[in-house]
C-alpha atoms as an extended CHARMM CRD file, in Angstrom:
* protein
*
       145  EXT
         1         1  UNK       CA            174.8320000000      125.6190000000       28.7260000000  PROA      1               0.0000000000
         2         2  UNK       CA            171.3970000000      124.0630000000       29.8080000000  PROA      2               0.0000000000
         3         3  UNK       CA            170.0400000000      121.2000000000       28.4450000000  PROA      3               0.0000000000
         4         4  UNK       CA            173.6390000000      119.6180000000       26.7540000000  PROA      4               0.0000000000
         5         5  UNK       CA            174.6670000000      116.3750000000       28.3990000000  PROA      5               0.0000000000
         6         6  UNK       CA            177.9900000000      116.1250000000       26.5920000000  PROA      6               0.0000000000
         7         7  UNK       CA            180.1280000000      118.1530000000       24.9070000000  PROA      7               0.0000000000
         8         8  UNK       CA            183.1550000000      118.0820000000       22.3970000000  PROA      8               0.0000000000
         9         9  UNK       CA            185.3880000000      120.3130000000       21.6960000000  PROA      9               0.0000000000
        10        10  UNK       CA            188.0370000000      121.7160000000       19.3380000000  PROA      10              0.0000000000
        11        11  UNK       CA            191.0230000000      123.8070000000       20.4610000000  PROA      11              0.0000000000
        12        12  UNK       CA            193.9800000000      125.0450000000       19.2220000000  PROA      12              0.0000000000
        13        13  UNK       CA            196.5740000000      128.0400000000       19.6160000000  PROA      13              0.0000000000
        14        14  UNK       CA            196.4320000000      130.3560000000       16.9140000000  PROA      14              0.0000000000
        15        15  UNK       CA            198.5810000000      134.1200000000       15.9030000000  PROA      15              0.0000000000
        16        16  UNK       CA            199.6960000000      135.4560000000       13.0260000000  PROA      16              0.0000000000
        17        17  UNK       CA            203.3950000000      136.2730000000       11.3670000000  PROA      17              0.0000000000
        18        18  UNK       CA            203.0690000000      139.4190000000       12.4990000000  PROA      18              0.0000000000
        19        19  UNK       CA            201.2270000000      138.9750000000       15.9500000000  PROA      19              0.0000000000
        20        20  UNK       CA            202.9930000000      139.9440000000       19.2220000000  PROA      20              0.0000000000
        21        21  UNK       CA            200.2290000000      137.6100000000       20.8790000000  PROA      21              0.0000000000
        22        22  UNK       CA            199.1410000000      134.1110000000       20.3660000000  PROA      22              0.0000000000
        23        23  UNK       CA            195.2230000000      132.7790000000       20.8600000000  PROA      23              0.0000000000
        24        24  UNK       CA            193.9550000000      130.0340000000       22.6180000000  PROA      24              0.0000000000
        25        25  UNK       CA            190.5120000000      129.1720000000       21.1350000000  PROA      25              0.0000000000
        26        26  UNK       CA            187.8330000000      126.5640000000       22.0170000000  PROA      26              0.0000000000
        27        27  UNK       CA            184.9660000000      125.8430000000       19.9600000000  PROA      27              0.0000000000
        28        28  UNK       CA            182.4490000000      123.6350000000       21.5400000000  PROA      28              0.0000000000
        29        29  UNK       CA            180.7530000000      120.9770000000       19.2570000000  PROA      29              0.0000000000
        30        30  UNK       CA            177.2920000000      119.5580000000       20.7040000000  PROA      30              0.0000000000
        31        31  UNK       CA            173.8630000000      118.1770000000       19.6900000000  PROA      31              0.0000000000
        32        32  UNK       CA            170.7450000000      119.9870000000       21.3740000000  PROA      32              0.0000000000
        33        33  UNK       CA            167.8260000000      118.6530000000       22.7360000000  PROA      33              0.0000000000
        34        34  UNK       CA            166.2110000000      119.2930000000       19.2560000000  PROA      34              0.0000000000
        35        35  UNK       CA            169.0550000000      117.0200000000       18.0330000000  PROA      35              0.0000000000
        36        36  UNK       CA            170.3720000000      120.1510000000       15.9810000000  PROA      36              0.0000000000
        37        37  UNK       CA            174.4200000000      120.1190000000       15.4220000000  PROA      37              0.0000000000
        38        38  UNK       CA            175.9090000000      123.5940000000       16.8030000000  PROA      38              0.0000000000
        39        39  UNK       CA            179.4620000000      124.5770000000       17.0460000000  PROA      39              0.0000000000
        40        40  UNK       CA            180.3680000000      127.6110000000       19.1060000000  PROA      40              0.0000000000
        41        41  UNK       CA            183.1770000000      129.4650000000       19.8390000000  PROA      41              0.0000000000
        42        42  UNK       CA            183.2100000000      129.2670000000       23.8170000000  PROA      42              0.0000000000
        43        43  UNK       CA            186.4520000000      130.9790000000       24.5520000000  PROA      43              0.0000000000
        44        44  UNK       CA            189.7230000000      132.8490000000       23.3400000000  PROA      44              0.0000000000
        45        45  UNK       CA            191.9940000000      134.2820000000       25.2600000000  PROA      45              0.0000000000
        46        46  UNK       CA            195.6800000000      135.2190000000       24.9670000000  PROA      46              0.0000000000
        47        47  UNK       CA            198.6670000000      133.1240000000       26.0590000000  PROA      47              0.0000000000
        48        48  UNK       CA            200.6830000000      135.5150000000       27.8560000000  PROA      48              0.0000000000
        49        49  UNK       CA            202.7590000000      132.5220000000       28.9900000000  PROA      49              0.0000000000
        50        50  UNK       CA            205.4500000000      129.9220000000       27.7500000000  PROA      50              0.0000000000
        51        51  UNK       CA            203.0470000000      127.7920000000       25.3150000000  PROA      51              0.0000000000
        52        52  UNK       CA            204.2630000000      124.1590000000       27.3490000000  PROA      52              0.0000000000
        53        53  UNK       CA            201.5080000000      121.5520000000       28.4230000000  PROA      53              0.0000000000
        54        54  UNK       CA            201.1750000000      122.4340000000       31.6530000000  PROA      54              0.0000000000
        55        55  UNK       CA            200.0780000000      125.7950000000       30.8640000000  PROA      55              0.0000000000
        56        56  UNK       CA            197.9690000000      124.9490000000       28.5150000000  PROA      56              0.0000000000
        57        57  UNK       CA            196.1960000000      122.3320000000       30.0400000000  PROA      57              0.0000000000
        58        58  UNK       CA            195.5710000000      124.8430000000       32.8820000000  PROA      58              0.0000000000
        59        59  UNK       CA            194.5930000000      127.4790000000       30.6230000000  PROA      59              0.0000000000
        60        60  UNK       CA            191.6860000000      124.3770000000       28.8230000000  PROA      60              0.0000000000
        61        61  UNK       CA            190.4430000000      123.6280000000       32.3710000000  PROA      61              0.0000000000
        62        62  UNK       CA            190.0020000000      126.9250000000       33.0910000000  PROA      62              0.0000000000
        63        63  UNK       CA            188.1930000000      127.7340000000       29.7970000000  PROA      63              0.0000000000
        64        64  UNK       CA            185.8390000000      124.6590000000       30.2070000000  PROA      64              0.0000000000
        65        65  UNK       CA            185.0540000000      125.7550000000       34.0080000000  PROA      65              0.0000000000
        66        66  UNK       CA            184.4780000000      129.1970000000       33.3010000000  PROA      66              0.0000000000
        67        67  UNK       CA            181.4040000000      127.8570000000       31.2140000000  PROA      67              0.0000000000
        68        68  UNK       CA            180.5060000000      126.0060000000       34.3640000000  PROA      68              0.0000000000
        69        69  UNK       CA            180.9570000000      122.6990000000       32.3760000000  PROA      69              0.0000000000
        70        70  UNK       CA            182.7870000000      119.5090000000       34.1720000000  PROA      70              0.0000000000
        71        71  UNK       CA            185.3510000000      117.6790000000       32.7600000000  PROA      71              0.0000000000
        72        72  UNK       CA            183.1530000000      114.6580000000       33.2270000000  PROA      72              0.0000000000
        73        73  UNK       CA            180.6180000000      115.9780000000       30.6260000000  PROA      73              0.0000000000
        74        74  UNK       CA            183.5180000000      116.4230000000       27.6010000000  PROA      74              0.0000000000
        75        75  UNK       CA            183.0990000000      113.6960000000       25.2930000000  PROA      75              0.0000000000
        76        76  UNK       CA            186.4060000000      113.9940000000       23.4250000000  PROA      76              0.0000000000
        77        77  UNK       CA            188.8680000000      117.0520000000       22.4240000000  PROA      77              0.0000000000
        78        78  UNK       CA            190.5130000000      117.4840000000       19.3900000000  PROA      78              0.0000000000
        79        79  UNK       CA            193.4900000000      119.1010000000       19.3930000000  PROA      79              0.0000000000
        80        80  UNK       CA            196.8370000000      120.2780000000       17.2160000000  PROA      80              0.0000000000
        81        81  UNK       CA            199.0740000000      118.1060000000       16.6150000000  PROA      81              0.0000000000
        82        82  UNK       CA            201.9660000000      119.7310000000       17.9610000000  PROA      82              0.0000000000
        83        83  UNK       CA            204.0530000000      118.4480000000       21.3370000000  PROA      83              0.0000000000
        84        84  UNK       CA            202.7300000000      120.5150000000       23.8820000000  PROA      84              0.0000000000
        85        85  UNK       CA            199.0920000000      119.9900000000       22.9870000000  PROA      85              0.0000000000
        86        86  UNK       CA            199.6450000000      116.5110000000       23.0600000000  PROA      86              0.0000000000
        87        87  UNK       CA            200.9380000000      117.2290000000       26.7880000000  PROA      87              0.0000000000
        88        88  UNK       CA            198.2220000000      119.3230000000       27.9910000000  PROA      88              0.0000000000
        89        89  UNK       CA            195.5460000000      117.1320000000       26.5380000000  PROA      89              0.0000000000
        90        90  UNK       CA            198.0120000000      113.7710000000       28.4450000000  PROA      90              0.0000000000
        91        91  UNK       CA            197.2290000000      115.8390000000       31.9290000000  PROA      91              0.0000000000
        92        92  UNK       CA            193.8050000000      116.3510000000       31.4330000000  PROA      92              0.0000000000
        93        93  UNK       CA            191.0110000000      114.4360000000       32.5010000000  PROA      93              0.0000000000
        94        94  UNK       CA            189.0960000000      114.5930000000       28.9040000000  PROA      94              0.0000000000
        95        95  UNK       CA            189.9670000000      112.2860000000       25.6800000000  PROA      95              0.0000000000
        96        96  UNK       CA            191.4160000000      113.5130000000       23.1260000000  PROA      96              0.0000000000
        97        97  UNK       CA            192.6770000000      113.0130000000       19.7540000000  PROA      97              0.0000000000
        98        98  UNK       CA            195.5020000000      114.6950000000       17.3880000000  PROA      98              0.0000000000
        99        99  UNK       CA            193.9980000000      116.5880000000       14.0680000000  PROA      99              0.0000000000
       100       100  UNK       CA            194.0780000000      114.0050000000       11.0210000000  PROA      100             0.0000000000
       101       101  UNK       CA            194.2680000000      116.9700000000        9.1760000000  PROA      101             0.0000000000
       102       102  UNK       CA            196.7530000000      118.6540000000       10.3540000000  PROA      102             0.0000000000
       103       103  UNK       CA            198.9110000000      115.5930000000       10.1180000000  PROA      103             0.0000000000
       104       104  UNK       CA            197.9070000000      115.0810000000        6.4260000000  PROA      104             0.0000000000
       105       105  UNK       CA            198.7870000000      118.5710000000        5.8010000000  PROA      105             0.0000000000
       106       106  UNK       CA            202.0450000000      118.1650000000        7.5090000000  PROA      106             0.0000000000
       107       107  UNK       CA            203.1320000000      115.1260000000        5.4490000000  PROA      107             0.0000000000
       108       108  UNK       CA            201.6860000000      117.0680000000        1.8700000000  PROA      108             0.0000000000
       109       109  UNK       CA            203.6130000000      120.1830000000        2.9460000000  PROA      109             0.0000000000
       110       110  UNK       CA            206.8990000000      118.3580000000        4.1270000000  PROA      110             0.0000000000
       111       111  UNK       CA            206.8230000000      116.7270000000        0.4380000000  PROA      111             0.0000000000
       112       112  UNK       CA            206.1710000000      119.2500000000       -1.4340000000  PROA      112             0.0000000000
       113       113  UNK       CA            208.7740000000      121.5950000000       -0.2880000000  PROA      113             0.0000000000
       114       114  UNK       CA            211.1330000000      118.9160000000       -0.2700000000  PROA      114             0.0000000000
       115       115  UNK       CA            211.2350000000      119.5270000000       -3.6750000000  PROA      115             0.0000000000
       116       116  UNK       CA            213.8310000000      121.9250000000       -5.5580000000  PROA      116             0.0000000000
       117       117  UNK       CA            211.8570000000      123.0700000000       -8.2920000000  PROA      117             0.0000000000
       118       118  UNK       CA            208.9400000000      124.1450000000       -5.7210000000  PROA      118             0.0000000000
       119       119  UNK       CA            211.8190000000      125.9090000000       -3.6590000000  PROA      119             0.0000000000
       120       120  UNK       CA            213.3180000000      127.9020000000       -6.7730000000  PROA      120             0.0000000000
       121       121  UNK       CA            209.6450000000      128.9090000000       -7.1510000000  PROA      121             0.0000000000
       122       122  UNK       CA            208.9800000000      129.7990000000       -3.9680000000  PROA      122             0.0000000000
       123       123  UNK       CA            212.1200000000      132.1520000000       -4.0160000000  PROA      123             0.0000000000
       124       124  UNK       CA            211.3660000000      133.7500000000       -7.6100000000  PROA      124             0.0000000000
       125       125  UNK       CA            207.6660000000      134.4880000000       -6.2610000000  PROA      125             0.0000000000
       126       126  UNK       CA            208.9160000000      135.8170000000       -2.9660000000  PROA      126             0.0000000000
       127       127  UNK       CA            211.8590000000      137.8650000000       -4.6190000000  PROA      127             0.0000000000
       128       128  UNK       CA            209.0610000000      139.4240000000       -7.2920000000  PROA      128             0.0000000000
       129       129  UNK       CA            206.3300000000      140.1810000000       -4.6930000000  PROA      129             0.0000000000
       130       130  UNK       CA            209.1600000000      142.1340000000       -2.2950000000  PROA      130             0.0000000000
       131       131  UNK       CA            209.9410000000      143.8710000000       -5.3060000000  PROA      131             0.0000000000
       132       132  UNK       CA            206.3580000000      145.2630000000       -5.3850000000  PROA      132             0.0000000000
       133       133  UNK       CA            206.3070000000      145.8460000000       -1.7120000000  PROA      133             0.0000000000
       134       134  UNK       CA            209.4330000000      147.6700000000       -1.6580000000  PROA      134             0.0000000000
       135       135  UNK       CA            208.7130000000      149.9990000000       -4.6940000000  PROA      135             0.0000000000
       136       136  UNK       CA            206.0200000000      152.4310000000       -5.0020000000  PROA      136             0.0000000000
       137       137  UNK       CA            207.3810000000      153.3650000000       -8.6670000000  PROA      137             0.0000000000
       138       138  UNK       CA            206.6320000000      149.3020000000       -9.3460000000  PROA      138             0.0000000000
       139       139  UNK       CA            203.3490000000      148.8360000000       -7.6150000000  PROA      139             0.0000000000
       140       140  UNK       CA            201.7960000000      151.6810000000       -9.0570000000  PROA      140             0.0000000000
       141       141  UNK       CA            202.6280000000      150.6150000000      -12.5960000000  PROA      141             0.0000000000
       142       142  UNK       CA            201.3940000000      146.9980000000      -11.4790000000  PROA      142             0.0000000000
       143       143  UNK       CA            198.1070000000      148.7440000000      -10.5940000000  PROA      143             0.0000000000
       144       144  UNK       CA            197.8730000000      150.0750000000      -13.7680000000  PROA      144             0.0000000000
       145       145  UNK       CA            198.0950000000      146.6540000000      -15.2950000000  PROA      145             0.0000000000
């Protein structure tokens, strides 16, 4: 990308319940020589690898090359909170910082379903919504509803 001094970026490893594969994303965050804010999504690819930080932080570098960016032109990365992105951001060359969000969503969801009464709830919604899924009979009278 021409005319960007510095970039920063956003990554983060992302799949699905029912995905087979996991995603590694980057989103590049940068100011242009208009002084405009973009954000674009640079790279995804799959991890067809053991998620640690070694791999990961191979997998960044690579991403961040392949847009013939240097490490010495990344401002800061923020990243997922979780152990191994914590790693791979440790070996890199580029700061970086954990998601405030995702730890604030971490503590709210820890608390919350620390509680019984959310649990029981949980369990009646999950046991009534299987009952739909599993019954044609049921859903089709739901859909009449």
């Amino acid at each position: 990308m021409t005319g960007v001094d510095f970039f920063s970026f956003t990554t983060d490893a992302l799949s699905a319940n029912n995905a087979v594969a996991a995603l590694l994303s980057l989103t590049a965050h940068l100011l242009t020589e208009s002084i405009e804010r973009m954000s674009v999504v640079v790279y995804d690819l799959v991890l067809d690898e053991s998620h640690t930080g070694q791999y990961l932080a191979k997998k960044y570098k690579e991403m961040v090359a392949s847009w013939t960016i240097s490490l010495d032109r990344v401002h800061f990365v923020l990243q997922d909170n979780a152990a191994n992105f914590v790693k791979a951001m440790h070996d890199s060359p580029s700061s970086s910082f954990g998601c405030f969000t995702h730890s604030l969503q971490t503590v709210v969801n820890d608390g919350v379903l620390a509680q019984q009464p959310v649990l029981d709830l949980l369990a009646t919604g999950r046991t009534i919504v299987g009952h739909f899924n599993h019954s044609t009979t049921a859903y089709g009278k739901l859909q009449e509803i």
